[in-house]
ZAMARGU-4260 file (C-alpha; in steps of 0.2 Angstrom, whole numbers, plus 5000, padded with zeros to 4 digits):
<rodrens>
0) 5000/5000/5000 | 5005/5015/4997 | 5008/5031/5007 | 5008/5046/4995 | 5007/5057/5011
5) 5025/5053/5016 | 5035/5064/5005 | 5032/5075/4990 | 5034/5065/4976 | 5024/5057/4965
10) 5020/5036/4968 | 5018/5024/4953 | 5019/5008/4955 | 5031/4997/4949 | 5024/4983/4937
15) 5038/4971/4937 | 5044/4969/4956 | 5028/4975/4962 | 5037/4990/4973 | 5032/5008/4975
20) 5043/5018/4965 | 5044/5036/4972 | 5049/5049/4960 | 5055/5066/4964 | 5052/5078/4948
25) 5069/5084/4944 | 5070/5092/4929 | 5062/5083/4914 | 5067/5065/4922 | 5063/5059/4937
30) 5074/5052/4951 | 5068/5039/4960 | 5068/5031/4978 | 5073/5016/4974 | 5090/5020/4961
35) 5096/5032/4977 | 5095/5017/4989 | 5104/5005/4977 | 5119/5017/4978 | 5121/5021/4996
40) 5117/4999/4995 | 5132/4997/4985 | 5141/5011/4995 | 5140/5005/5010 | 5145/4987/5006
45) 5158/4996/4998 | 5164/5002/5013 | 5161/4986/5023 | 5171/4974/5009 | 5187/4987/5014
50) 5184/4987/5035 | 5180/5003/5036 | 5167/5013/5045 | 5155/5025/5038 | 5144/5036/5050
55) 5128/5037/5040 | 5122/5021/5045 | 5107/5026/5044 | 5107/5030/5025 | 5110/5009/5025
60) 5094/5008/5036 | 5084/5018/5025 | 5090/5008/5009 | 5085/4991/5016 | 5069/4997/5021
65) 5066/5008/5004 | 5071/4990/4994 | 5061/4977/5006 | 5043/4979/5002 | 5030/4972/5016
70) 5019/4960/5010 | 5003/4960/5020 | 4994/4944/5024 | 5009/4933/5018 | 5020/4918/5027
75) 5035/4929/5024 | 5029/4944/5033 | 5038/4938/5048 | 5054/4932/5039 | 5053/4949/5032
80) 5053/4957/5048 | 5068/4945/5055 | 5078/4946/5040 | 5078/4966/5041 | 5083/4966/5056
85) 5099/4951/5055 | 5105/4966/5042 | 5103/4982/5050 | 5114/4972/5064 | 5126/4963/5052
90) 5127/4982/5046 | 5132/4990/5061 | 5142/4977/5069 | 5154/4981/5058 | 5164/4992/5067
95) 5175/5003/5060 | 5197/4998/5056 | 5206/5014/5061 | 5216/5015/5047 | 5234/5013/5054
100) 5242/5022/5040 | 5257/5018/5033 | 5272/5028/5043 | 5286/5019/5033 | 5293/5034/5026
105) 5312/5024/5025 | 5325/5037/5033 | 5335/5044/5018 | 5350/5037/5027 | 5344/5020/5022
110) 5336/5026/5007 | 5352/5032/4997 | 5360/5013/5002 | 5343/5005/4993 | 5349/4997/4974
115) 5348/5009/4961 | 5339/5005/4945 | 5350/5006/4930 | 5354/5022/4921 | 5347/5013/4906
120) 5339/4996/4901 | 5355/4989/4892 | 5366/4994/4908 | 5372/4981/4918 | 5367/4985/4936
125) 5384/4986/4950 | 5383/4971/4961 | 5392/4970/4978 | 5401/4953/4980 | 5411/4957/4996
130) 5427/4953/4988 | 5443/4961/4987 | 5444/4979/4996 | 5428/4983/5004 | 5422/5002/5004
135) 5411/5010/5018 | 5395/5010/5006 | 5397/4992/5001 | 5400/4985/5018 | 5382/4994/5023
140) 5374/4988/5009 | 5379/4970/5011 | 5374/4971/5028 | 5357/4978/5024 | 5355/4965/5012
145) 5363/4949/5020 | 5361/4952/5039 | 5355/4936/5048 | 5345/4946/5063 | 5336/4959/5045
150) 5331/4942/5037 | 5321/4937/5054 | 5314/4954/5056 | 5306/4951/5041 | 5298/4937/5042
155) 5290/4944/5057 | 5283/4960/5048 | 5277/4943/5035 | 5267/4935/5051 | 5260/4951/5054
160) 5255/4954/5038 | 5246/4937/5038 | 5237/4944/5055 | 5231/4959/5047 | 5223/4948/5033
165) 5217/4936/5045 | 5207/4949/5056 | 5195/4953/5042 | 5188/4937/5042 | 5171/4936/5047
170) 5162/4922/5059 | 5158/4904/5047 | 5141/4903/5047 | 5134/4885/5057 | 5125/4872/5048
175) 5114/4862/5058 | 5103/4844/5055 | 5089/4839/5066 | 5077/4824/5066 | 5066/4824/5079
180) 5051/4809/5085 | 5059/4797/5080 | 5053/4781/5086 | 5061/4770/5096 | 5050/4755/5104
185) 5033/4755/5110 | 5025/4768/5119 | 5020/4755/5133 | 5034/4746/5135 | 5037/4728/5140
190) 5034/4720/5122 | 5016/4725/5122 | 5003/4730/5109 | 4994/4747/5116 | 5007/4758/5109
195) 5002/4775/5105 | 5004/4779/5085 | 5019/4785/5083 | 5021/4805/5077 | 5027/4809/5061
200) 5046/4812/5058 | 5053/4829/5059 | 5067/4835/5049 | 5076/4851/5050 | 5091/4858/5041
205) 5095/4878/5047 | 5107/4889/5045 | 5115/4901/5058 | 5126/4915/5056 | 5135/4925/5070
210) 5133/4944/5069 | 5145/4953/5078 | 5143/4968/5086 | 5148/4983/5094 | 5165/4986/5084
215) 5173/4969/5087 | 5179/4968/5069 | 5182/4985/5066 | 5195/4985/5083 | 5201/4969/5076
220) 5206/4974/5061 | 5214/4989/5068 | 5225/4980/5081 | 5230/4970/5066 | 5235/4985/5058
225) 5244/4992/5071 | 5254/4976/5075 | 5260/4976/5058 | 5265/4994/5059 | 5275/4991/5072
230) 5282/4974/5065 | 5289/4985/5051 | 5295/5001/5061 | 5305/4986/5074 | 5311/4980/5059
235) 5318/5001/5054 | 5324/4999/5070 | 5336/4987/5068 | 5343/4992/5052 | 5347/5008/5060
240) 5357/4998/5073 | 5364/4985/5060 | 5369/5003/5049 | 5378/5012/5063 | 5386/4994/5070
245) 5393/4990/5052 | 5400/5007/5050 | 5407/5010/5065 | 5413/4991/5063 | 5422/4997/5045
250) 5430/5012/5055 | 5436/5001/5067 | 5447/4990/5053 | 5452/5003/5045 | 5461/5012/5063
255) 5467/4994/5065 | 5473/4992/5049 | 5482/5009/5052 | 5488/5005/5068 | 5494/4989/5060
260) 5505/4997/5048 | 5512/5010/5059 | 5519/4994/5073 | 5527/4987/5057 | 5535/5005/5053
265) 5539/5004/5070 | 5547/4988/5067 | 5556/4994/5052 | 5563/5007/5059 | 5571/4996/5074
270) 5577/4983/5063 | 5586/4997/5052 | 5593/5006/5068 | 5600/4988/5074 | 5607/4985/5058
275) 5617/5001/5059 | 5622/4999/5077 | 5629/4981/5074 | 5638/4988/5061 | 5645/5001/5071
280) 5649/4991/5084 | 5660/4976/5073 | 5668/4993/5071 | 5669/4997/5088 | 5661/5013/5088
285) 5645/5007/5096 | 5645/5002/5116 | 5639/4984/5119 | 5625/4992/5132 | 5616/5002/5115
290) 5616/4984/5108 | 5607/4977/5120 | 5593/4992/5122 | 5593/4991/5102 | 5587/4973/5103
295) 5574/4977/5117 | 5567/4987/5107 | 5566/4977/5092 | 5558/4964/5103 | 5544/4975/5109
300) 5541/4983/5094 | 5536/4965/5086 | 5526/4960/5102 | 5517/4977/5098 | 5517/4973/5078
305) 5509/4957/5084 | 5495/4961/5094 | 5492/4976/5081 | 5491/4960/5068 | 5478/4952/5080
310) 5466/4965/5083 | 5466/4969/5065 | 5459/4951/5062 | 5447/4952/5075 | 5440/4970/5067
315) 5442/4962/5052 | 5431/4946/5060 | 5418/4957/5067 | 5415/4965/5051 | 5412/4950/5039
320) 5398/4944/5055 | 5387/4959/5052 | 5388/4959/5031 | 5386/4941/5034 | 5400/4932/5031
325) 5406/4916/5043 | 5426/4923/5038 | 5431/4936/5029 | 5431/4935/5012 | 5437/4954/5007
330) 5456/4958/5008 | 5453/4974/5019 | 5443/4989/5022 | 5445/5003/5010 | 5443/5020/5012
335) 5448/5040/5015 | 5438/5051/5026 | 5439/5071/5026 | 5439/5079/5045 | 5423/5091/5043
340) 5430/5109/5048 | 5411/5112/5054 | 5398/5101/5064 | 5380/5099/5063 | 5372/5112/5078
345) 5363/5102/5090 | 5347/5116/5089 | 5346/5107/5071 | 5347/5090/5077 | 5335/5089/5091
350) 5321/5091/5080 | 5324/5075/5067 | 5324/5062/5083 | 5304/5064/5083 | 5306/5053/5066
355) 5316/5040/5075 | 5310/5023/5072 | 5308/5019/5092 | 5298/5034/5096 | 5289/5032/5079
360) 5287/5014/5087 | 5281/5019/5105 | 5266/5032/5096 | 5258/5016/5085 | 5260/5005/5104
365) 5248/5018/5110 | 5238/5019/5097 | 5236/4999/5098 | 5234/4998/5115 | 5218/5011/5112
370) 5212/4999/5096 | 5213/4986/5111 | 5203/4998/5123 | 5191/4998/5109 | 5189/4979/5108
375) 5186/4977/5126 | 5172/4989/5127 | 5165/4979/5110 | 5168/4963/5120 | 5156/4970/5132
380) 5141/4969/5120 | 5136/4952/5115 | 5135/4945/5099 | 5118/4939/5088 | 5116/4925/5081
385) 5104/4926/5067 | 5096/4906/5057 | 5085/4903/5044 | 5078/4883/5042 | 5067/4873/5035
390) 5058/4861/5041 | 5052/4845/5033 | 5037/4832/5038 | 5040/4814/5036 | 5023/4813/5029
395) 5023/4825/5017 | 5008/4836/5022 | 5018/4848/5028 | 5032/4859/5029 | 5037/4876/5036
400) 5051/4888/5038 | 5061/4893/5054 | 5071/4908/5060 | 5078/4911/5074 | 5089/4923/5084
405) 5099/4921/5099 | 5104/4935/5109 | 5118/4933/5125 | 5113/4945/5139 | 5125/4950/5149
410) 5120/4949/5169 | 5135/4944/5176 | 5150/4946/5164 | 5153/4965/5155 | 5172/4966/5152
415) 5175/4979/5164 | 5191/4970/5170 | 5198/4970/5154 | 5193/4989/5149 | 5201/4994/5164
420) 5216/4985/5164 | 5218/4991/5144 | 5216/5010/5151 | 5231/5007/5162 | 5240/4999/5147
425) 5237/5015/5137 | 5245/5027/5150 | 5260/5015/5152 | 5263/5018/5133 | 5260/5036/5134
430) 5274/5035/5149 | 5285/5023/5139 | 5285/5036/5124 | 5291/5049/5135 | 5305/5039/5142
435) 5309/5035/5125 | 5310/5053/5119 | 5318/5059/5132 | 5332/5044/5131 | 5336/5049/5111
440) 5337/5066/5116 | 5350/5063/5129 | 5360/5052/5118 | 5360/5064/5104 | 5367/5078/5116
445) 5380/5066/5122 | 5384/5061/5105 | 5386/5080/5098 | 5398/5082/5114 | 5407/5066/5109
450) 5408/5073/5094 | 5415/5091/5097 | 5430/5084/5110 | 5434/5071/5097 | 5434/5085/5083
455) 5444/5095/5095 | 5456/5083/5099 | 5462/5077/5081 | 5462/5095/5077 | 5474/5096/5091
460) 5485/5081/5089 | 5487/5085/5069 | 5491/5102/5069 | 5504/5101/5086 | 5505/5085/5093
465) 5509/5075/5078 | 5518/5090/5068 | 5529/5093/5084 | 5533/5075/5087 | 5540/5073/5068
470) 5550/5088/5068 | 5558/5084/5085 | 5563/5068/5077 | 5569/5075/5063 | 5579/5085/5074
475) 5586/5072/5086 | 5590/5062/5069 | 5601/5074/5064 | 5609/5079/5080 | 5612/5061/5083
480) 5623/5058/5067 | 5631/5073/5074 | 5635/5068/5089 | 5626/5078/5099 | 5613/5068/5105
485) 5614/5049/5112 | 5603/5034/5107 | 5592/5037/5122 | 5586/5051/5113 | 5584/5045/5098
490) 5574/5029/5105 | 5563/5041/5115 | 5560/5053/5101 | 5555/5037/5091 | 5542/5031/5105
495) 5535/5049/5105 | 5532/5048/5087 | 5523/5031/5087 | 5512/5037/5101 | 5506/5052/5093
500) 5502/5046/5079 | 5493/5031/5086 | 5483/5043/5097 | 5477/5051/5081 | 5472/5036/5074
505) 5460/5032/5088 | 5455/5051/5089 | 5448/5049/5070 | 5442/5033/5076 | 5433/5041/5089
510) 5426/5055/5078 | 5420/5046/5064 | 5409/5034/5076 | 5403/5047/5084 | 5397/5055/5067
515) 5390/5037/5063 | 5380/5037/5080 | 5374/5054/5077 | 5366/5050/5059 | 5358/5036/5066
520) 5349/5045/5079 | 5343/5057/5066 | 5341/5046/5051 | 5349/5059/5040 | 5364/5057/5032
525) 5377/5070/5037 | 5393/5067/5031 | 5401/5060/5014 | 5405/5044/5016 | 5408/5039/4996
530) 5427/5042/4996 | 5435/5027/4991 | 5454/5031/4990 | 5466/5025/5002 | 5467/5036/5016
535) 5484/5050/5012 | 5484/5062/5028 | 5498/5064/5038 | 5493/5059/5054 | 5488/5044/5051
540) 5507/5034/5048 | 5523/5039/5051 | 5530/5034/5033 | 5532/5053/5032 | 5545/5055/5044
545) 5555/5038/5039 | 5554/5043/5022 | 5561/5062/5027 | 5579/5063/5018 | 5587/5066/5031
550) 5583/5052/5043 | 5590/5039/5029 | 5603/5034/5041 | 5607/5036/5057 | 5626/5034/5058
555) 5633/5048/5066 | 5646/5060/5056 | 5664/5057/5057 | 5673/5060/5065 | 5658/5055/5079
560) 5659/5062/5095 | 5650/5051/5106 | 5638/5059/5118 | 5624/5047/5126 | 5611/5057/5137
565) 5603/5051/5154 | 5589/5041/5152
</rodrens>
């Protein structure tokens, strides 16, 4: 029947599917009732099929209603009724997935280590073997890509992944198969014969679907989301922290190697002063007592080349483990840094931690710990069950259909510890993040002060330490084939020298992992790391001084006038 009073359109009748079709006079055609309700139909499945929420639920209500006609006086008129109403709940039951959006944004740090495409489709793209001399960039990169402890992170961003697809599904329907009155034995018992006629067998097949409601999917789906997102920022995480220990792992080879090759200077240069003093001293021009402090000194000058030798292998160990390789199987580390004659300010830095991965991390925990508040309040409401049967008489005289809904209520059990146990869990998060926070932020400030001293420090030891200690040895070289100073001097001057320059070895050591640290805490690259040239500055060996022409030999002038100093 219908009800022209109800809005201001005009009401035909639809011949084919026996609806009212309402139609507004817009313009020349008419707009009717029912093509508006199809669309806000199919956009609210729409909406549903992608675990979404849309808040005009009601626009869904008004389309069922506008499509299901009411037939009066007929058997379905109560299935009609039942069936409305298991879809205006399936509708909004289905809760709204807070769209965890994607904050993968990789830190360009680890973006420019990322393979580049070729320059062209014929070119044949670079490939990083981890064979013969190893740079900086490759060593990251094959750690990036061949890092045991990456390859599990993965997986476990995989897993999530699988979870997140998982939550979407919605509750199997339940099939279920009945026969009722069937006949045992007599109605009297004990073998007689005044049984009652037995009834007719019932047979009924229904169907039953779960409907839930409250949000349930909608906070499922979300939490899903969220784990993922965190899955993937732990897995940023950690190849921050494989970046910055393979880098500062390179740096380390490369101030061993260096320190290496300055103990077997050393050791050069102690051979060649005993192979003069043995000379002078068949000659007898040379005490026997500068023999034997000759040969002391060769000896700890090996035992020093020796354990230089041994913590070069155990750098050069540490760094085939992180690019993942069981032994190394590159010659050696390769490489030549510039010291940078001005630093980052920290006023720039402290605002990049924000992107970190951790605290990037800590923000989705909370906004999955809320997802999770959301579930335990939709836990709270019960769940339909909706069924449609049909029901079958042996005899065949009959037959009818069944519905049914089941509905949970809630007397004694209403989630209440849960919701309040997932509030809790929210402000531990929030406190979490701000420990987190406030931990980079210290770090960063400690790394910018590490950074300055050691910036300081091999400023200081290349301009005057190291400059002061070659030109004294150049001096006492030339006094001592002069005469004028004695092999106690000489000796001393070479330890000086050694030292020196081994301090600013570990001072560029220092610096560089310091830069390393403060990139990772940023994300941002901030320094040139691409040089690949051997490494030519002056404070790094002492070749320079050997190599001086006059420290060539160190026999004294004739005729010598021998003059040994105090030690």
């Amino acid at each position: 029947m219908s009800h022209p009073s109800r809005d201001n359109g005009l009401v035909r009748q639809n011949p084919w599917l026996g609806l009212e079709k309402r139609v507004w006079p817009i313009g020349d055609s008419g707009l009717s009732k029912r093509d508006v309700a199809l669309s806000l139909l199919a956009w609210n499945l729409r909406l549903y099929s992608r675990g979404g929420r849309t808040l005009l639920w009601y626009t869904l209500i008004w389309s069922l209603r506008s499509l299901t006609p009411a037939p009066s006086g007929h058997l379905l008129w109560p299935m009609h009724r039942i069936a409305f109403a298991a879809l205006l709940a399936f509708a909004t039951g289905c809760a709204s997935a807070h769209q965890a959006g994607d904050p993968r944004p990789i830190p360009p740090l680890l973006a420019d280590l990322a393979p580049k495409p070729a320059a062209s489709p014929n070119a044949t793209p670079r490939v990083v073997t981890g064979r013969g001399p190893l740079s900086l960039v490759d060593a990251q990169r094959l750690a990036l890509a061949q890092n045991p402890a990456l390859a599990a992170r993965s997986t476990a961003v995989q897993a999530r992944v699988g979870e997140a697809k998982q939550a979407r599904a919605i509750p199997n329907p339940e099939l279920e198969l009945t026969a009722e009155d069937l006949v045992v034995g007599g109605a009297g018992g004990g073998g007689g014969g005044g049984g009652v006629d037995a009834q007719p067998v019932q047979l009924t097949a229904a169907l039953t679907q779960p409907i839930e409601l409250g949000g349930k999917r909608g906070a499922r789906i979300a939490a899903a989301q969220h784990r993922r997102v965190e899955a993937e920022l732990e897995l940023e995480r950690e190849r921050l922290r494989v970046y910055r220990e393979t880098s500062k792992a390179f740096i380390d080879l490369l101030a061993a190697q260096r320190r290496d090759a300055n103990a077997g200077e050393m050791v050069v240069l102690a051979e060649e002063t005993m192979r003069v003093l043995t000379a002078k001293a068949e000659a007898g021009r040379t005490p026997d007592l500068e023999i034997k402090r000759t040969r002391v000194a060769l000896a700890l000058a090996r035992i020093e080349r020796r354990k230089a030798a041994q913590a070069r292998d155990a750098a050069r160990l540490a760094l085939a483990t992180l690019i993942g390789q069981s032994e190394p199987q590159f010659e050696r580390a390769r490489g030549g840094f510039a010291i940078p004659d001005k630093l980052p300010d920290l006023a720039e830095l402290l605002p990049r931690v924000e992107h970190h991965p951790e605290l990037r991390r800590c923000h989705t925990v909370i906004a999955k710990k809320r997802t999770e508040l959301d579930a335990a309040r939709a836990d709270a409401i019960p769940d339909v069950s909706v069924g449609l049967g049909y029901r079958y008489l042996k005899d065949g005289a009959r037959s009818a259909l069944l519905a049914t809904l089941a509905i949970p209520v809630p007397l004694w059990d209403r989630n209440q510890g849960r919701v309040d146990a997932a509030g809790h869990e929210i402000a531990g998060a929030q406190h979490e993040a701000e420990a987190a926070e406030l931990e980079l932020t210290r770090e960063l400030k400690q790394t910018v002060r590490d950074l300055h001293a050691a910036h300081f420090e091999v400023q200081s030891l290349s301009r005057e330490v190291v400059a002061e200690a070659r030109e004294s040895y150049g001096t006492i070289v030339d006094g001592y084939r002069l005469g004028r100073f004695g092999y106690l001097d000489l000796l001393d001057a070479q330890r000086t020298l050694f030292a020196a320059v081994q301090q600013a070895v570990e001072a560029r050591a220092l610096f560089f992992k310091a830069a390393i640290d403060m990139e990772g805490l940023v994300g941002q690259s901030l320094f040139d790391w691409t040089a690949d040239g051997e490494q030519t500055d002056n404070d790094l060996g002492i070749r320079q001084a050997l190599e001086h022409p006059r420290n060539a030999a160190f026999e004294p002038a004739e005729p010598a006038t021998k003059s040994e100093s105090t030690p």
